[in-house]
C-alpha positions in Angstrom: 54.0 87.3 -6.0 53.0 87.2 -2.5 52.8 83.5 -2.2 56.5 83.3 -3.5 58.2 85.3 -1.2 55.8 83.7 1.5 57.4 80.2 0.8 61.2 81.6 0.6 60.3 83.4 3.7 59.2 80.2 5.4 62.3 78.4 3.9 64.6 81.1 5.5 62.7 80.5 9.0 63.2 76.6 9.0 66.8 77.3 8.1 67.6 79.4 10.5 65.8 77.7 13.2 67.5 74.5 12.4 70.8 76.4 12.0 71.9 75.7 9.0 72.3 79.0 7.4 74.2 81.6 8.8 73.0 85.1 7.3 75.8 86.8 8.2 78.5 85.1 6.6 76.0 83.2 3.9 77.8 79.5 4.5 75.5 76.7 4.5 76.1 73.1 6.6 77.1 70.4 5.2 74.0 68.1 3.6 74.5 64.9 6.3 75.2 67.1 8.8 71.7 68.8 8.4 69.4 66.2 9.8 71.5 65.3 12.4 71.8 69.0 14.0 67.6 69.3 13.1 67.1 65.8 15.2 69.2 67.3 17.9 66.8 70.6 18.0 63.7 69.4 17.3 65.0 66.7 20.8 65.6 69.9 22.3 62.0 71.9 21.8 60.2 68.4 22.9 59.0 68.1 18.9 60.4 64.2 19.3 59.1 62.0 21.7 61.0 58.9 23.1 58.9 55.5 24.1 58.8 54.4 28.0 61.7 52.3 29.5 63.6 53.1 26.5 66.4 54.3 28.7 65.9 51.5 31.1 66.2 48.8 27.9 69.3 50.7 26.6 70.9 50.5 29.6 70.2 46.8 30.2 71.7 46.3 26.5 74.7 47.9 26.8 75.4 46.1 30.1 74.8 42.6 28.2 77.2 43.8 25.4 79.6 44.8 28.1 79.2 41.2 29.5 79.3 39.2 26.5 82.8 41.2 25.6 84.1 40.6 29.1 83.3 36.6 28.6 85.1 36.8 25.4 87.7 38.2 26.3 88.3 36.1 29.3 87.2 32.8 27.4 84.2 31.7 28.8 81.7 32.5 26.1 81.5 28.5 25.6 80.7 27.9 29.3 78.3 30.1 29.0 76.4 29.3 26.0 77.3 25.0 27.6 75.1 26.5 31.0 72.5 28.7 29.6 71.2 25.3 26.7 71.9 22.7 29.2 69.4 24.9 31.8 66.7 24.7 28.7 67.1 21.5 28.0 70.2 20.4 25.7 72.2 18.4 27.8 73.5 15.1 26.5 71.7 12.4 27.6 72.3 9.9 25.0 75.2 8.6 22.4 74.6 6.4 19.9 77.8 4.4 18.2 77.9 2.6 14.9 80.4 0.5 13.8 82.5 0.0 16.8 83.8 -3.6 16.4 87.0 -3.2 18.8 86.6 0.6 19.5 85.5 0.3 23.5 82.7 2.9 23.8 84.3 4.1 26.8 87.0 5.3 25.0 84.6 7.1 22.6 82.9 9.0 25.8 86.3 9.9 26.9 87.6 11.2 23.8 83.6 13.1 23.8 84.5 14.6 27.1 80.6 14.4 28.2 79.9 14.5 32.0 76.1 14.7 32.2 76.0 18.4 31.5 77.3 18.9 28.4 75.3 20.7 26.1 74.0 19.2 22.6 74.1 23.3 21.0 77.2 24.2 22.6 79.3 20.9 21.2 82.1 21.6 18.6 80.9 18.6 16.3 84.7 18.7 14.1 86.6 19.2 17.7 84.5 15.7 18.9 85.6 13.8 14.9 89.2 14.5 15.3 89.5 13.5 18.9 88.0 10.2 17.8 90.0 9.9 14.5 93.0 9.6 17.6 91.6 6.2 18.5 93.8 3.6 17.0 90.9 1.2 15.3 89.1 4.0 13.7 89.9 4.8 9.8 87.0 6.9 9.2 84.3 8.7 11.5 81.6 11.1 11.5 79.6 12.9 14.3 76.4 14.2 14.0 73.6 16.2 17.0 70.2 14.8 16.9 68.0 17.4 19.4 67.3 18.0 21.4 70.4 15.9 23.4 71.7 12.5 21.2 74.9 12.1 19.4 74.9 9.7 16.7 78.8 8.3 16.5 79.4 6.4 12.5 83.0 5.0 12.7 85.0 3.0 9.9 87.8 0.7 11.0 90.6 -0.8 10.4 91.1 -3.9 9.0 93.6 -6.5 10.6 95.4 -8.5 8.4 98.7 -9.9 10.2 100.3 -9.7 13.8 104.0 -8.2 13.9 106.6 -9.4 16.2 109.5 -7.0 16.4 111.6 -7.2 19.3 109.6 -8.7 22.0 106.5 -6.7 21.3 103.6 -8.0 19.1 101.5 -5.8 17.5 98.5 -5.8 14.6 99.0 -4.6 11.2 96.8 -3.5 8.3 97.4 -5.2 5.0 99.5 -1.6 3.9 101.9 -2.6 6.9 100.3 0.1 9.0 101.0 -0.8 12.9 97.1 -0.2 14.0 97.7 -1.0 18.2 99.4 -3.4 20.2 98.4 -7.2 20.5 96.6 -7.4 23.9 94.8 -11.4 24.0 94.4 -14.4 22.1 91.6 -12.6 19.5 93.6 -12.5 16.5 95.9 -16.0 17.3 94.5 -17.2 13.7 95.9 -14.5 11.8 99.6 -14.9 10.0 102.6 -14.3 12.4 105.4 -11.6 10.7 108.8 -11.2 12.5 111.7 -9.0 12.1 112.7 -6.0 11.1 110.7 -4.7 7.3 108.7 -7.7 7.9 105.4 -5.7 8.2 106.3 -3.8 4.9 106.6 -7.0 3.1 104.2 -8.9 4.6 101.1 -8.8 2.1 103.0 -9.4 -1.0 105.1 -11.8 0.3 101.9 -14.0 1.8 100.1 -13.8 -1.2 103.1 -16.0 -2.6 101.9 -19.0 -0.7 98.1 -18.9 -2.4 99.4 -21.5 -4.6 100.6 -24.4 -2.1 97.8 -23.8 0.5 98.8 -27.4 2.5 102.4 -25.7 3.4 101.0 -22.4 3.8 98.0 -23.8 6.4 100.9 -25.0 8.5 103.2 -22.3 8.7 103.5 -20.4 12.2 105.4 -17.6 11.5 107.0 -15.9 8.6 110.7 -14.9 9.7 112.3 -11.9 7.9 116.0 -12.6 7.8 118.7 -9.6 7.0 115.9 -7.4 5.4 116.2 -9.6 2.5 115.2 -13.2 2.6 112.1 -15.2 4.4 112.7 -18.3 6.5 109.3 -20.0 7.3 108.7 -21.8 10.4 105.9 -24.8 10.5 103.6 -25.8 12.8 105.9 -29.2 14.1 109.2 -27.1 14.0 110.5 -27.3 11.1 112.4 -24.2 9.5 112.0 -24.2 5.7 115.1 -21.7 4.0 114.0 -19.8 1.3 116.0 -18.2 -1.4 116.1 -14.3 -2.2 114.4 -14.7 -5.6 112.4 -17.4 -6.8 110.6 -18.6 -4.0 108.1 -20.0 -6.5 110.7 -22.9 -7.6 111.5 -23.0 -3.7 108.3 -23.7 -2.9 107.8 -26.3 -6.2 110.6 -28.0 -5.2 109.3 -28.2 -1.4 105.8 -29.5 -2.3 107.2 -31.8 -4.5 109.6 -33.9 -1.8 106.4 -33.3 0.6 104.1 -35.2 -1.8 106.8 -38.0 -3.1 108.6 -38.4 0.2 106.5 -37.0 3.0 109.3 -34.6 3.8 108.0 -32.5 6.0 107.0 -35.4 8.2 110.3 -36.4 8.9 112.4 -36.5 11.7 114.4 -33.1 10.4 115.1 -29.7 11.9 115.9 -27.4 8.8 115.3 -27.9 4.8 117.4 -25.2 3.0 115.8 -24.0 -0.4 118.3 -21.4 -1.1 120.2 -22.7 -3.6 118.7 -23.6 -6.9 121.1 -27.2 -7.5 121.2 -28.6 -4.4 118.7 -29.0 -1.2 120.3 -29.7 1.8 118.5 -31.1 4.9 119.0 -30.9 8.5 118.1 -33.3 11.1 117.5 -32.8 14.4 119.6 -34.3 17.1 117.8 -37.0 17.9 117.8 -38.2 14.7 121.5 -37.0 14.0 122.2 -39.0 16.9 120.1 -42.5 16.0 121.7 -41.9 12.6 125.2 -41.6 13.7 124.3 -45.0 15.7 123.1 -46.9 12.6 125.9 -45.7 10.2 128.5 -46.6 12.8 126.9 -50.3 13.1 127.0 -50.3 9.2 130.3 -49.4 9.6 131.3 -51.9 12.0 129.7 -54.7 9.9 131.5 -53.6 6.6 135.0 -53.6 8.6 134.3 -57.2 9.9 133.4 -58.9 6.4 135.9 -56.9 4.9 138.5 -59.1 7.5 137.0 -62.4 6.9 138.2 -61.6 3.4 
């Protein structure tokens, strides 16, 4: 019996010490409230004891908080974290590029934005692949950090299938009739020559045409889109060739087959006009139109003269 009311005695002291029971009204604190308001007394009586410089490291840690929300709020939470790895050893110092055929690796440091400080942590690797996905050769790219400070640069590019004249700009196109950059030198002289208007949409399905008749097709120097409809060719000595809307195929027959019989296309002619299936009507030039008109006037003059001895 006495050990009993010993123990609720002692229950009753820690209670009211703590303040948690009120005897006089008989209302009880709530349960998390408890520990909190015991913590609070037993920091009051000295019971708890706090480490050294734990003050001092609070302090300093709510300051750097402080700080860190400041340089967020004002932006420069990248300059910092760009400073602070460069200072420990991050900075750039070497880019490595793959695949860059006619993608000038100055352009790819440009679009990189590196100026000897730049630091390897603090780069935004998917910020760096769409600023080079901007360059005009590049398809395909992918950046990658190699620490402590290399950049490893894997591009794709374009492929160059034709040049496009369209006014009195040239320019290269992919075989899709994609314009990939202007035409700057002499590079890509040997690829096929498109001009007009449409002419780089049509360009790929309308050269694949000439796979058949490779001896006309090696000596064309432009392909001329005429109307948005139609294709004139024009060959290497001059010559224009005409060709039909539809049915280039039996143009083209009947064009190899007066080269081979008649060496047509080595003639003295300006224009052969394929674009009407009955007939093919050639052009000379004026030179020739002009020794022509000499010889049929002679032929002429001859006729008149035996037709008057008779």
């Amino acid at each position: 019996m006495f050990a009993l009311i010993g123990r609720k005695r002692s229950r009753t002291a820690r209670y009211d010490a703590a303040g948690l029971a009120e005897a006089d009204s008989g209302r009880v604190l709530p349960r998390p409230l408890r520990r909190i308001v015991r913590f609070a007394i037993s920091l009051a009586v000295g019971r708890v004891s706090i480490a050294r410089h734990t003050g001092t490291v609070s302090a300093v840690a709510f300051l750097a908080a402080t700080g860190f929300y400041g340089m967020s709020l004002g932006g420069h939470t990248q300059n910092f974290a760009q400073t602070t790895t460069t200072a420990a050893g991050f900075a750039i110092d070497d880019v490595k590029v793959s695949g860059a055929r006619e993608t000038s690796e100055i352009d790819i440091l440009e679009q990189l934005g590196l100026d000897g400080t730049t630091s390897l942590v603090a780069l935004d690797v998917e910020d760096a692949r769409q600023k080079l996905a901007k360059l005009p050769w590049v398809e395909h790219v992918s950046v990658r950090k190699v620490y402590p400070g290399t950049i490893e640069v894997a591009l794709k590019e374009r492929e160059a299938f034709a040049i496009w004249q369209h006014g009195d700009d040239l320019a290269l196109i992919e075989e899709n009739g994609s314009v990939i950059a202007p035409l700057r030198d002499n590079k890509f002289s040997a690829l096929p020559l498109f001009v007009g208007r449409d002419a780089e949409t049509a360009a790929a399905s309308f050269d694949k045409q000439f796979d058949n008749w490779p001896g006309i097709k090696a000596r064309v120097k432009a392909y001329v889109r005429v109307a948005g409809r139609r294709w004139d060719l024009r060959l290497d000595n001059g010559i224009v060739v005409k060709l039909p809307e539809n049915n280039v195929p039996r143009a083209m027959e009947a064009l190899s087959r007066f080269e081979a019989e008649h060496g047509l296309l080595e003639r003295d002619i300006a224009a052969v006009d394929l674009r009407l299936e009955d007939r093919t009507t050639i052009r000379l030039t004026e030179g020739a139109a002009a020794r022509r008109k000499v010889v049929l006037d002679q032929r002429a003059k001859e006729l008149k003269k035996v037709t008057d001895r008779s």
